[in-house]
N, C-alpha and C positions, 0 to 999 in steps of 0.2 A: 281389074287389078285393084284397084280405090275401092271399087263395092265388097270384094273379097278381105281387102284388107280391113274395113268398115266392120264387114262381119264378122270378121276375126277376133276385132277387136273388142265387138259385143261381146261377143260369143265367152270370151276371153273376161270379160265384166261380169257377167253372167254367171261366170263358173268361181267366178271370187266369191261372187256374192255368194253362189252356190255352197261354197266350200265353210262360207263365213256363219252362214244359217246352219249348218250341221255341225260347226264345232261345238262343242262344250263353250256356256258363257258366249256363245253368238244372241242374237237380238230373240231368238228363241225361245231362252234358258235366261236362269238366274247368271251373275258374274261369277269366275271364277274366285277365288279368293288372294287376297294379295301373292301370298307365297306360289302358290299355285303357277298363278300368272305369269308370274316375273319366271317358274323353271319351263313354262311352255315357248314363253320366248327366247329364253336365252334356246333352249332345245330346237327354236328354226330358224338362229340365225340372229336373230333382233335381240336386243340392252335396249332397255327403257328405264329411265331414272325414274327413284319410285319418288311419287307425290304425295308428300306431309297431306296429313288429315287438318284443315283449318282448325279443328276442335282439338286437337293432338298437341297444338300450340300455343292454348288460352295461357294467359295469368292468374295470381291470384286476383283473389278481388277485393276490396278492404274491407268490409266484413272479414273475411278469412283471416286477412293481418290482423288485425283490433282482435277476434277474439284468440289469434295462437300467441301474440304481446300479452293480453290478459294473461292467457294459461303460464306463458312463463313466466310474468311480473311476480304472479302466484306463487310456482316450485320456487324461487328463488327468497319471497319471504317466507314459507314455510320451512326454504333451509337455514335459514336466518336465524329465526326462533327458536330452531329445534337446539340451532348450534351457540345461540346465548343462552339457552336454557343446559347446556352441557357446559358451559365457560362457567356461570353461576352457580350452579351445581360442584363443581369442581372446585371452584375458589372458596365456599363455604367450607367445604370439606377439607380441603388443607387449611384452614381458619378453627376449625373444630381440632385438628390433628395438631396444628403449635399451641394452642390453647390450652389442650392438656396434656401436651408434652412438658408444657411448662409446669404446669402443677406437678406431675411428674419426678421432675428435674429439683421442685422445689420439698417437695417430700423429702429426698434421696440425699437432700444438703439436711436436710432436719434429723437424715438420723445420723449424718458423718457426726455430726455437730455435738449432739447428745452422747457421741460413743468416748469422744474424748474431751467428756463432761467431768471438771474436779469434783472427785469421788468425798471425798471430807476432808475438814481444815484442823483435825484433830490426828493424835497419836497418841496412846492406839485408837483404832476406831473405838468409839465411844458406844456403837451399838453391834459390835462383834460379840461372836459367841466361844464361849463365856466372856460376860462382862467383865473389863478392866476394874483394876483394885478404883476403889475412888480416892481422888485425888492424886490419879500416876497422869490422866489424860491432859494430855495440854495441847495447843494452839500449834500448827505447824507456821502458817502464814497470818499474816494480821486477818485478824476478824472481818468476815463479810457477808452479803447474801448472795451467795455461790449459786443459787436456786430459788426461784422466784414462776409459782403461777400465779399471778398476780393480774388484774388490769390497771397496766398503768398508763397508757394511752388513753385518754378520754372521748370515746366511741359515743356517736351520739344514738346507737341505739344498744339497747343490750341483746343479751345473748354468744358475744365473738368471747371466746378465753385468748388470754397471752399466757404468751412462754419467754422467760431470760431467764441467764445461765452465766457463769463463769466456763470457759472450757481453755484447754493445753493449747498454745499457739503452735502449729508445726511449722509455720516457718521461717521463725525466729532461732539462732544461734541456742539459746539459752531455752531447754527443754520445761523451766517450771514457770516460763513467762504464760500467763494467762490471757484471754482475748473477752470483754463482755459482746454477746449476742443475743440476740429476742427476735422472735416473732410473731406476729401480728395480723388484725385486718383491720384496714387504712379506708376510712367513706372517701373518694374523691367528691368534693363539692361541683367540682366542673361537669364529670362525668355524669354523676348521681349513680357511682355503684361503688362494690369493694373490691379491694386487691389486697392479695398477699404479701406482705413488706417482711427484708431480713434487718434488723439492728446490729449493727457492727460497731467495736469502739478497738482501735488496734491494742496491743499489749503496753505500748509506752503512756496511752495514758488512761488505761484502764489501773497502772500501776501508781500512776500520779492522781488519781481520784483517791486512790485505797489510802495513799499516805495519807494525803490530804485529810480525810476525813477522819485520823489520830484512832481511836479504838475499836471503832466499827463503822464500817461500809457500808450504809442503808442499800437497799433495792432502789431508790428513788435516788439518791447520786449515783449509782453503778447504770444505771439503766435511762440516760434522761434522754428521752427522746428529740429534744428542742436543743440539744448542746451542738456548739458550732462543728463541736469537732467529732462526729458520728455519722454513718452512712443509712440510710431506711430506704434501701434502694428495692423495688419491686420486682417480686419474684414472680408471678402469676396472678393476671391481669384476671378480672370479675369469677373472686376466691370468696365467700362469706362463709359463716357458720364453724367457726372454728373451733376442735373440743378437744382439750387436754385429758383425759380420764388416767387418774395416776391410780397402781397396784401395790401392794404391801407385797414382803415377800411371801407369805401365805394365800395369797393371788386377788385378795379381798380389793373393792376397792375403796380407797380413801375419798373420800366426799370433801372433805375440807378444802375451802375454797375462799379464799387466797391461802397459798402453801408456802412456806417461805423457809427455805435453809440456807444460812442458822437465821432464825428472829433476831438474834441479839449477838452480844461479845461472851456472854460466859451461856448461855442457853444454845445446847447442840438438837437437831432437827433432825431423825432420820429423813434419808434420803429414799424415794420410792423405787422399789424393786425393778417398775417398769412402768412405762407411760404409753398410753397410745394416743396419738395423732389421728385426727379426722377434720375433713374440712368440703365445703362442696366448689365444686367447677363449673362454669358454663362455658360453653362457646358465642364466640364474636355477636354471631348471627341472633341468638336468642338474648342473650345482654342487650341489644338494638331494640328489641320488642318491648323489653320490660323495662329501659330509660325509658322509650316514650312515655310509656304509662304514670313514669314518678318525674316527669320535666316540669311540672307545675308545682311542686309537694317542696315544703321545705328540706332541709337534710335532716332534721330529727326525722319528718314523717318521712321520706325515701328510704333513709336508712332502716326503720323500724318495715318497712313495705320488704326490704331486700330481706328484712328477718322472719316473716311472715309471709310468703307469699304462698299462696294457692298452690297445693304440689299438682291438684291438674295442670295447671296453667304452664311451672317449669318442667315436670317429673320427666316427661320426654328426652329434655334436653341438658339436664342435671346428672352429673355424674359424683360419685361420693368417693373422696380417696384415704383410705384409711392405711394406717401400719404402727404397729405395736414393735417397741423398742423398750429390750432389757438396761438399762443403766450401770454402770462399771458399780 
């Protein structure tokens, strides 16, 4: 019974074994492959938890960390850069955009200004067609220089023209009250460049100048730049090269230069048919380029640099704004 059961139980080993050597992935054969395995087992009966690959579980290594730190330290300043170089780019560009919005702006006042320009201080006009009898013409308001191309600002370089004027206040009560106005370019000595300046004198005492000065109103009281009581507030920041070019009304143009209506109290001046306005603009960013260059340069030589400068140097960055204005 014991030896029976002994060989049973060989027998019984034997036939494991046997059974084990003929399967698929026995000690035979290559292994089955994971998947494979785990459906033959569950298929008689047996679940075996599947065992992680040791290699299937590594870390990185730091090598790996240091160079993917690199790589991102990298993407994150090349986004850096790309995106101050688009914040800088942008901000110049709206610096370019008020800069000659201003000049613009200050054009657009140059020609309100001119359109409700005192047409003549005489009746009848003195140069209507056909001419008045001589001696009907007389004086409507006290004598003055109602018009003036003149420079009267002392620019320490040449080349800028000014413009003053008498013109019709609108927004005073009394429709024949007059305002004196000019325009100009101003060297800032701080800065070392120009700007476009308006001359304002309100109507009260552009009116008490006129008395004052009993039979005629020079250009030079009418116009003083240095008087307390006068505004030269700046219109368009790094403006130079400013040019008056006045028209007869036959379209010719008048050269004379300094123009002055009237010269005098009994000497009447026609008035120019039309005048055109021209002047140049930079932006912020190119004005920056060209102080460095005049920071050491007195203000006669900056100023004379800002009149003369290399149009390679600005032409890029220079724009020129012109407009032609008929006169009443």
């Amino acid at each position: 019974m014991d030896q029976s059961s002994h060989s049973y139980g060989l027998a019984g080993t034997s036939e494991v074994g046997a059974i084990d050597r003929n399967r698929p992935g026995g000690s035979g054969e290559p292994p089955l492959p994971a998947s494979r395995r785990a459906l033959a087992l569950r298929r008689g009966g047996f679940m075996l938890a599947k065992q992680r690959d040791p290699e299937s579980i590594r870390g990185f290594t730091l090598v790996e960390l240091l160079i993917a730190t690199g790589i991102t330290v990298a993407m994150v300043l090349m986004l850096g850069l790309m995106l101050g170089s688009l914040m800088s780019a942008a901000s110049h560009a709206t610096e370019r955009v008020d800069a000659f919005r201003d000049a613009r702006a200050a054009l657009q006042m140059i020609e309100r200004d001119l359109r409700n320009l005192v047409r003549t201080q005489w009746s009848p006009d003195p140069f209507s067609s056909p001419a008045p009898t001589p001696g009907t013409v007389q004086p409507l308001t006290l004598p003055a220089a109602y018009f003036a191309v003149k420079n009267i600002y002392n620019d320490p370089a040449t080349g800028n023209q000014q413009l003053y004027a008498l013109v019709a206040a609108k927004t005073t009560a009394s429709s024949g009250d007059v305002c004196a106005v000019g325009y100009y370019c101003r060297w800032d000595p701080q800065l070392h460049a120009y700007s476009l300046r308006r001359f304002f004198r309100g109507s009260t005492i552009t009116f008490a100048v006129m008395k004052a000065a009993g039979s005629y109103a020079t250009d030079s009281a009418l116009y003083d730049l240095s008087a307390l009581d006068v505004k030269n507030d700046v219109l368009a920041a790094y403006v130079w090269n400013l040019k008056i070019t006045m028209y007869n009304s036959s379209g010719a143009v008048i050269n004379t230069y300094p123009y002055v209506c009237d010269p005098s109290a009994t000497t009447p001046q026609a008035l120019p048919a039309a005048i055109e306005i021209s002047f140049n603009a930079m932006s912020p960013q190119a004005a920056q380029a060209v102080m460095s260059v005049t920071a050491g340069m007195t203000d006669s030589a900056a100023a004379a640099y800002w009149m003369n400068m290399d149009a390679n140097l600005v032409k890029p960055h220079t724009y020129e704004f012109r407009s032609r204005i008929n006169l009443p």
